[in-house]
N, C-alpha and C positions, 0 to 999 in steps of 0.2 A: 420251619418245622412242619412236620407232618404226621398224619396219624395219630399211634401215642402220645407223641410231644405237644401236638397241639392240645389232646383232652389234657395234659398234663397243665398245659398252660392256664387252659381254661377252669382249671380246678384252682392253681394257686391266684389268679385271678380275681376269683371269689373269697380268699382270705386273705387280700393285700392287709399292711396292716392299716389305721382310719390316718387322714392325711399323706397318704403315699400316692404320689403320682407314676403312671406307668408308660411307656410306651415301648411296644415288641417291635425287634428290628425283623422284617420279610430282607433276609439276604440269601441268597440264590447263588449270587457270583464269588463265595469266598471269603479270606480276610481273616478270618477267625474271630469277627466283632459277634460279641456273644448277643444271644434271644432278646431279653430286655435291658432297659435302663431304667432304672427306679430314682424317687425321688423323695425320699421318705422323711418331712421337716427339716428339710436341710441336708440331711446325709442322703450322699449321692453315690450308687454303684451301680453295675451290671452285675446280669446272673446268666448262667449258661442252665438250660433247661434240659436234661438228660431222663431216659425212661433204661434203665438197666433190665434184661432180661434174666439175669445171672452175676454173678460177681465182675464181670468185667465192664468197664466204662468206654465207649468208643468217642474216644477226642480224636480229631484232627490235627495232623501238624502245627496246620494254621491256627487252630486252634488255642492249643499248648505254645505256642510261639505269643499271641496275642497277649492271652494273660498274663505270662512271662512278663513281657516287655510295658504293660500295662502297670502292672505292679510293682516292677523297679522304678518307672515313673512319679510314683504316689498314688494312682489310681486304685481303689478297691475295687474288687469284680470275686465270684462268688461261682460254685457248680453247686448246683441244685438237684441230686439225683432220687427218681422215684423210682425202687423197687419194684420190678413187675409182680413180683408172687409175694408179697407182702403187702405192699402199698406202703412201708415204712420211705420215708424219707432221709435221703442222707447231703447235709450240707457241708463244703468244703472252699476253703480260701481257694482263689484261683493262680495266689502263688507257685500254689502246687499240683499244677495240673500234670506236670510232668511224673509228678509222683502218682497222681492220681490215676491217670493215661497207663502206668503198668501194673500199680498194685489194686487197682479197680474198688471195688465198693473196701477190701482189704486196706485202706487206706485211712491215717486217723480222720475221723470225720470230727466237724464241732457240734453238729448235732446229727444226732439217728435218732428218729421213734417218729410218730405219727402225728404231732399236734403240730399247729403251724405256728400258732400265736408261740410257742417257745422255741420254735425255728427261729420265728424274724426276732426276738429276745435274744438268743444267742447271735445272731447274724448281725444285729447292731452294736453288742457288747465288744465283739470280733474287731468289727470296723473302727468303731470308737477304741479301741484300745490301741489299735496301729496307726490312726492318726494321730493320736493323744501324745501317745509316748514313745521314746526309741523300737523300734521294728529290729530287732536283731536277725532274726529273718531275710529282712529287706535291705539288701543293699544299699550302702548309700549313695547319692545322686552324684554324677560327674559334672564337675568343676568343668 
């Protein structure tokens, strides 16, 4: 991450939520292994850290390939997009990066507005509900 992304990072940083552990992937070479991996009492994801200028979200391939494939796995993983001319916040499963990737910030998000403590509330509600119980969503694993 660079620039933007990095202040971005460094903002949500500051409002992990209490018992979350973090640590930001420095990947340079590709993969589409998203920004961080959080640790937060037990539940475990990744989040891809995005600064939108405009309505449109720039994923990569590799990107949208990763959390794909992450996700049909069992893996949670998460896009975290910050509003440049707002500062509002828009959070989204990473199942959906492909959707995400052409209908941009236009995309259902689970949370939008600006507080974060009701980001990581919805963002673990999310998580916990697709572990918990059938994902119809979520493909089911190959035999």
């Amino acid at each position: 991450m660079a620039g933007p992304e990095k202040n971005f990072w460094n903002t949500v940083k500051k409002n992990l939520p209490k018992d979350c552990f973090s640590t930001r992937i420095e990947n340079r070479h590709g993969g589409g292994v998203p920004d961080v991996h959080l640790v937060w009492s037990g539940f475990v994801f990744w989040i891809e850290l995005k600064v939108s200028k405009g309505n449109a979200i720039r994923l990569a391939p590799e990107q949208i390939a990763w959390n794909t494939a992450y996700s049909r796995a069992g893996g949670l993983s998460f896009i975290l997009v910050k509003g440049a001319r707002t500062g509002d916040l828009f959070l989204f499963e990473g199942f959906r990066a492909s959707e995400i990737a052409t209908a941009g910030l236009r995309a259902c998000a689970l949370y939008q507005g600006s507080c974060f403590e009701e980001m990581w509330s919805a963002l673990r509600a999310c998580g916990l509900c697709i572990i918990e119980g059938p994902a119809p969503l979520r493909p089911a694993p190959s035999l």
